[in-house]
Rosetta silent file (secondary structure, phi, psi, omega in degrees, C-alpha in Angstrom):
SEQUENCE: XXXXXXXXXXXXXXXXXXXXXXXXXXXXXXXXXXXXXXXXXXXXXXXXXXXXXXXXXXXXXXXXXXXXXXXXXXXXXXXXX
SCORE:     score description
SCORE:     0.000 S_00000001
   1 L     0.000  143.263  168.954  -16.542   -3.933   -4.000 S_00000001
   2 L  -107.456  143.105 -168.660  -13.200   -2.401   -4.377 S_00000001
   3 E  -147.980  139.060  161.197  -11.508    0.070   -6.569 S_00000001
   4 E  -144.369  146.346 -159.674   -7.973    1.320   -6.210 S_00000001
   5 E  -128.353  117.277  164.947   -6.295    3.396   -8.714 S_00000001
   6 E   -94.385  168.268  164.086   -2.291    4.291   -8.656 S_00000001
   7 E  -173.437  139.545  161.131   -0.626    6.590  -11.112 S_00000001
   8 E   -99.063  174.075 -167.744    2.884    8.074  -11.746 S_00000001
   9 L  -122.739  143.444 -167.801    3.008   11.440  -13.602 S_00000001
  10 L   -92.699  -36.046  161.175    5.847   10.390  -16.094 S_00000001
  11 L   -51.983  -66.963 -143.524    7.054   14.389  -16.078 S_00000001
  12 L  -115.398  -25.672 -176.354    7.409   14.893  -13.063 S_00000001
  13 L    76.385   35.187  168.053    7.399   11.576  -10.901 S_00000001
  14 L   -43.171  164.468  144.444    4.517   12.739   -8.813 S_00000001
  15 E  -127.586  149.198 -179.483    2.664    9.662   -7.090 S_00000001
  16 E  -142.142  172.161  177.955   -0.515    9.668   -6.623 S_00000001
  17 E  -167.943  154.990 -176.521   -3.687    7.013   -5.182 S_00000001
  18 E  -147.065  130.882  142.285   -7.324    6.772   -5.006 S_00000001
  19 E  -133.041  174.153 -140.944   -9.454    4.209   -3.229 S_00000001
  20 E  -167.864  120.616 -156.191  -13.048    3.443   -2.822 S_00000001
  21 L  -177.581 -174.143 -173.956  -14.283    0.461   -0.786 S_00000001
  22 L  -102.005  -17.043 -175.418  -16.780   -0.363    1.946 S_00000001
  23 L   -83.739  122.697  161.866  -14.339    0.124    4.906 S_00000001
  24 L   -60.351  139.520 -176.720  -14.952    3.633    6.422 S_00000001
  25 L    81.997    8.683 -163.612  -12.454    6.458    6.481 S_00000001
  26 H   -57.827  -41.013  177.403  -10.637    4.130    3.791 S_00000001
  27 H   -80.497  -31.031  162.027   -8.483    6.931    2.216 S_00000001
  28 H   -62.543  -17.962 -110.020   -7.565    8.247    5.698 S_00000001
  29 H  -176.977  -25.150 -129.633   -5.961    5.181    6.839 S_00000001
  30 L  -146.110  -96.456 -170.722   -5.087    2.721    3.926 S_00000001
  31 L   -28.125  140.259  168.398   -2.696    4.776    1.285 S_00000001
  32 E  -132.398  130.490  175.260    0.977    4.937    2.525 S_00000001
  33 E  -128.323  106.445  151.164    3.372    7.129   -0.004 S_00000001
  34 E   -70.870   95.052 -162.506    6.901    7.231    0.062 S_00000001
  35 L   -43.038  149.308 -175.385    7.556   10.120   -2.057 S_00000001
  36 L    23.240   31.597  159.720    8.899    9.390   -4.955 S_00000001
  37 L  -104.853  -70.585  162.677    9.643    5.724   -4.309 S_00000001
  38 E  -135.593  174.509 -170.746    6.576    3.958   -3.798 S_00000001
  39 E  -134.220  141.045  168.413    2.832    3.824   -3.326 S_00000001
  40 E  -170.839  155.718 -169.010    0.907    1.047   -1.661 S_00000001
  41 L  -149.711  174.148  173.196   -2.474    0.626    0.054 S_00000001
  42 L  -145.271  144.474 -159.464   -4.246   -2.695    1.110 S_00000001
  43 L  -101.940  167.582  162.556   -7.709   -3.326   -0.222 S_00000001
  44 L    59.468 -109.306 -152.391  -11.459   -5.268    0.841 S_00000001
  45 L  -103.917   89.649 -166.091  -10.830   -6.225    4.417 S_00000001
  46 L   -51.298  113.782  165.909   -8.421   -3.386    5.150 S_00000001
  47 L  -101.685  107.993  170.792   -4.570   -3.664    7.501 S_00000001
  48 H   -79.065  -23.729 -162.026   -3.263   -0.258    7.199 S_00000001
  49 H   -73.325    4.959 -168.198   -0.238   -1.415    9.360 S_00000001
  50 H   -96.023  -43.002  163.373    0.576   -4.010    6.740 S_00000001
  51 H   -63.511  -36.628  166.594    1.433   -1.045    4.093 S_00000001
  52 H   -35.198  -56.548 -177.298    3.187    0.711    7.114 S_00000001
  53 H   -80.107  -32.090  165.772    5.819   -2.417    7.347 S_00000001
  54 H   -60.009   -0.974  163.342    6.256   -2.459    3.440 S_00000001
  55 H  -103.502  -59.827  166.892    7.305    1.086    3.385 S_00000001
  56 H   -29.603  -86.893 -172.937    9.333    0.581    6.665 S_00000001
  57 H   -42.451  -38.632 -174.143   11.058   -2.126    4.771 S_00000001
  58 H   -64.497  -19.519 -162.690   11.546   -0.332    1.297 S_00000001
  59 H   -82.821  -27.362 -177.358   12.688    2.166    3.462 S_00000001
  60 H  -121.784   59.553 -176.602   15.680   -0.110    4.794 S_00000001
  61 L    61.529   13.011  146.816   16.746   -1.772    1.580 S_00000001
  62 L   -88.583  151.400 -143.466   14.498   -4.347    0.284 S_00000001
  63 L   -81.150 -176.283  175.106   13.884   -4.546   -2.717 S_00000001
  64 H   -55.592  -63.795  171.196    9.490   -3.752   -3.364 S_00000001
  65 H   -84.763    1.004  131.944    8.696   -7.370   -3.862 S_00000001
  66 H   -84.208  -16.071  163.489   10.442   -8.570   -1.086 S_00000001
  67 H   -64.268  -57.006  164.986    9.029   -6.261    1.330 S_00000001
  68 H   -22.648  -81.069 -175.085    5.260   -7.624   -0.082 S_00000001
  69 H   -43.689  -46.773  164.276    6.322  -10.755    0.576 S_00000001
  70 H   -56.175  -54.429 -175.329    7.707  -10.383    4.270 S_00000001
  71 H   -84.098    3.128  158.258    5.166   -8.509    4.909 S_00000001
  72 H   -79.856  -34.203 -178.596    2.133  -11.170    3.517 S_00000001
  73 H   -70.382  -30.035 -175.297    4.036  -13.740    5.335 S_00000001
  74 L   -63.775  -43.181 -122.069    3.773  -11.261    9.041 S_00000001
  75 L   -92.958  145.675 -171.055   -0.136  -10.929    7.926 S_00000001
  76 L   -79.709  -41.205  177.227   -2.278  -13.560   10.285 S_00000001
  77 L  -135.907   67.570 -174.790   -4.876  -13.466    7.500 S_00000001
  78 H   -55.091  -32.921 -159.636   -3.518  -12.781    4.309 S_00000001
  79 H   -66.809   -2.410  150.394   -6.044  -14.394    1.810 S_00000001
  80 H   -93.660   -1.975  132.102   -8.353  -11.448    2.884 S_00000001
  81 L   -32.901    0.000    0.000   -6.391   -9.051    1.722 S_00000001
């Protein structure tokens, strides 16, 4: 079982994440934050490098849900994700 939590602080436009999961070291590895853009993590059978290229991309102008998308289409086995 998996639990991931996001949250923006509405004040200040902190980001913040919590996850909880079976994969060890999961919070070392998994969360990626691009201050005060986005937050993103990938859950149950964990790719940290797959949140790596969706921050890479957001990073070079796509919009959030096309980086997702590029980068689900890159992933050899998304449907575990």
């Amino acid at each position: 079982m998996t639990f991931t939590i996001l949250g923006r602080d509405a004040k200040t436009g902190e980001l913040g994440i919590g996850i909880a999961t079976y994969s060890l070291a999961v919070g070392a590895t998994c969360p990626q934050i691009l201050p005060g853009i986005a937050v993103m993590t990938t859950q149950a059978s964990t790719n940290p490098t797959i949140a790596e290229e969706i921050m890479e991309l957001i990073e070079n102008g796509y919009s959030p849900t096309d980086a997702f998308m590029q980068a689900l289409a890159n992933d050899e086995h998304p449907s575990f994700r």
